[in-house]
N, C-alpha and C positions, 0 to 999 in steps of 0.2 A: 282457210276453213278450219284447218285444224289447231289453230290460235285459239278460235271463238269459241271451239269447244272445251279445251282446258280452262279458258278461262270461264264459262258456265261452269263447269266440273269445279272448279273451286269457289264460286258463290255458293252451290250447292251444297256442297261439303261440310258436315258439323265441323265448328270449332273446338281446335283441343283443349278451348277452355271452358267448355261446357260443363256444365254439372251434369251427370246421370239423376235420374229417377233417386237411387239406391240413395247418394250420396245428399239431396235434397233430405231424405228422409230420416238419415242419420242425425244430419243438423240437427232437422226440427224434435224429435227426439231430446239430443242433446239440450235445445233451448225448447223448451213448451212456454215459455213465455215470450217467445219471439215476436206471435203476433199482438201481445198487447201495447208493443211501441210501433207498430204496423197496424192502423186503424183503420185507415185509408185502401189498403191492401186488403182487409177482412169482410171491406165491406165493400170489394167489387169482386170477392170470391164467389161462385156460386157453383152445385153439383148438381146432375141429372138427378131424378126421381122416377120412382115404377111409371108414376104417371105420367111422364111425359114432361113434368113441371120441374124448374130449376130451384133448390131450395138452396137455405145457405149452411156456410160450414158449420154453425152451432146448430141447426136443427139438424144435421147429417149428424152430426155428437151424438146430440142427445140419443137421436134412432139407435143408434149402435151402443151406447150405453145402457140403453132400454132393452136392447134384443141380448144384449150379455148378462144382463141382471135376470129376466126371462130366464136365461139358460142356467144360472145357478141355482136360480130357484125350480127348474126342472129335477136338476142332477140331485139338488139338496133331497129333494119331496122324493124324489127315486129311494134313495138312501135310507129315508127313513120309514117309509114303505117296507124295504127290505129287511131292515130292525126290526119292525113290527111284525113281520111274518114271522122271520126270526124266533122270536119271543115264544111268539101262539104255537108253531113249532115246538119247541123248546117244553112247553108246560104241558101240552101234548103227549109228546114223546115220555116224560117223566111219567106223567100218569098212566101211561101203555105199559109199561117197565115193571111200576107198582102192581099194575092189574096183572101183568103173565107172571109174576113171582107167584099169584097167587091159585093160580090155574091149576086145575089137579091131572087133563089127562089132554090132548091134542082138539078136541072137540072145541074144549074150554077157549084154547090158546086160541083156535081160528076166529069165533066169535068175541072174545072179549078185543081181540086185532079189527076186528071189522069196525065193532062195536065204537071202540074208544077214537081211531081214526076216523071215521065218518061224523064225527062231532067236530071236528077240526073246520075254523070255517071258511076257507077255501077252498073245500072237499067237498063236491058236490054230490060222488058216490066212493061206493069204495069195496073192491071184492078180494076175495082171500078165493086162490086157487091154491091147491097142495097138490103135488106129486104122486098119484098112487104107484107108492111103492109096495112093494112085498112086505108083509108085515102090518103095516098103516093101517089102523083102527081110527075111525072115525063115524059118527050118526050121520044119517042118511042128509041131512041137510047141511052138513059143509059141503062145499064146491071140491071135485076132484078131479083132477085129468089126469092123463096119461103123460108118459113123460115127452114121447116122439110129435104125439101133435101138437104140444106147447113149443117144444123145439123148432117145429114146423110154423107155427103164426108166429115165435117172436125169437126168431135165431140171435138177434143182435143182444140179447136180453141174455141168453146162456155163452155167446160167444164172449163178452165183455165182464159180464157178471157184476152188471152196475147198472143202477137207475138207469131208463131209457125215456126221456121227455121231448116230447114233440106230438106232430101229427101223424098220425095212424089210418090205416085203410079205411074205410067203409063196415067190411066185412069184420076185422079185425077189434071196430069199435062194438060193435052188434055180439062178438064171441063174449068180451068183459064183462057189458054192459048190458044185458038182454031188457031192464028193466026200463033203462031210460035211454037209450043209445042215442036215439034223438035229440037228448038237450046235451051233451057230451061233447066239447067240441075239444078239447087238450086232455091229455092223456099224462100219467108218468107210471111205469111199469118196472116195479121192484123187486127184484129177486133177494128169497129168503132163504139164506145160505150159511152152511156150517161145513167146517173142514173144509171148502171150496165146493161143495155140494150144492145145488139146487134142490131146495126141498119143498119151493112152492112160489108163489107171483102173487104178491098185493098189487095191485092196480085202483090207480085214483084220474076219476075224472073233472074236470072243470066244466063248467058252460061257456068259459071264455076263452076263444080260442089262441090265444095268446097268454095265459097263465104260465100253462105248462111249457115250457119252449125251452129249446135245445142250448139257451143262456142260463139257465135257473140252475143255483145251485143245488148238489141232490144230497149234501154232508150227513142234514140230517135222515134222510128218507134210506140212504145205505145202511146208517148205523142201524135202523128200524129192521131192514130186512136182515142183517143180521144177531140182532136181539132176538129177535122172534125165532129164528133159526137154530140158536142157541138153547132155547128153551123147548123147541118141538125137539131136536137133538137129544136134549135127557127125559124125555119121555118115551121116545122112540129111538132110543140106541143104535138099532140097524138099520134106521130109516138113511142115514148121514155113511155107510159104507157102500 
């Protein structure tokens, strides 16, 4: 009895002269033209398919050759996407820059900020909140808060003191956005800072709730918030201590 079974246990048994998987695949690698003197062997190759249907090795190529070309033309179109935002950015921001050089007093600054960013066109809206501070002159129609309950809706916003892009509350979208809350669905929330002060929160909304997302870079939307910082800074000297 225990004859038969040794000797089952070594029919069984892979041969130590087996190839692996691994070592097949190295070959072929090595020779990709293996199967063109293996025609006979190409053409009794066949792979499963989603469908349930066995296809052959060139038409398994091609798929996988097609779903990688797909994907670089993804990643490409991503990319240039990203240039092109980039850009619009870019010609933007310059022209924000020009306009607050020419600003005469804090009123000016918040408006021609709202003004020039809300043209941008990925920007669906776009609010300037400032800081009342002690001292802080502004017309009745710039947006102003207080500093505790800003700190209170967007803690993450003064703890970091850097764009903050993603999704936001309900409630939170309604405080920014009172005009359009409803079509608003991404958010990026930039704090306008000089000396490491918080001297006020631009806020821009998308309709696409995937615009704004916690991947977007914010290079230029930082530099923004503190441009504009900069310049309400030398207007209002004691705003920024």
């Amino acid at each position: 009895m225990n004859n038969d079974n040794s000797a089952a246990e070594k029919i069984d048994a892979p041969s130590s002269n087996e190839l692996s998987a691994q070592e097949v695949a190295s070959y072929l690698k090595a020779n990709p033209e293996f199967f063109i003197k293996q025609e006979d062997l190409l053409a009794d190759l066949s792979l499963p398919h989603k469908s349930g249907k066995a296809i052959s090795l060139l038409e398994r190529q091609v798929t996988i050759l097609r779903d990688r070309g797909g994907d670089a033309r993804e990643k490409l179109n991503n990319l240039l996407e990203n240039a092109r935002n980039n850009d619009q950015l870019f010609d933007t921001t310059r022209s924000l820059v020009l306009a607050l050089l020419r600003a005469k007093d804090v009123t000016e600054i918040a408006d021609v900020a709202q003004d020039q960013l809300s043209h941008h066109s990925n920007i669906d809206s776009c609010e300037v909140i400032l800081i009342d501070k002690k001292g802080l002159k502004v017309a009745g129609s710039v947006r102003t808060e207080s500093e505790s309950i800003l700190k209170k809706q967007f803690v993450d916003v003064f703890r970091l003191k850097r764009t903050h892009c993603g999704a936001i509350s309900k409630e939170q979208t309604q405080y920014l956005f009172p005009a359009q809350d409803d079509n608003i669905k991404s958010t990026a929330i930039c704090p306008v800072i000089s000396n490491g002060d918080v001297l006020a929160l631009i806020a821009f909304g998308n309709q696409s709730d995937s615009y704004f997302n916690v991947n977007l870079d914010t290079l230029f939307l930082d530099f923004i918030g503190h441009v504009v910082g900069a310049v309400i800074a030398n207007q209002q000297p004691d705003s920024a201590q």
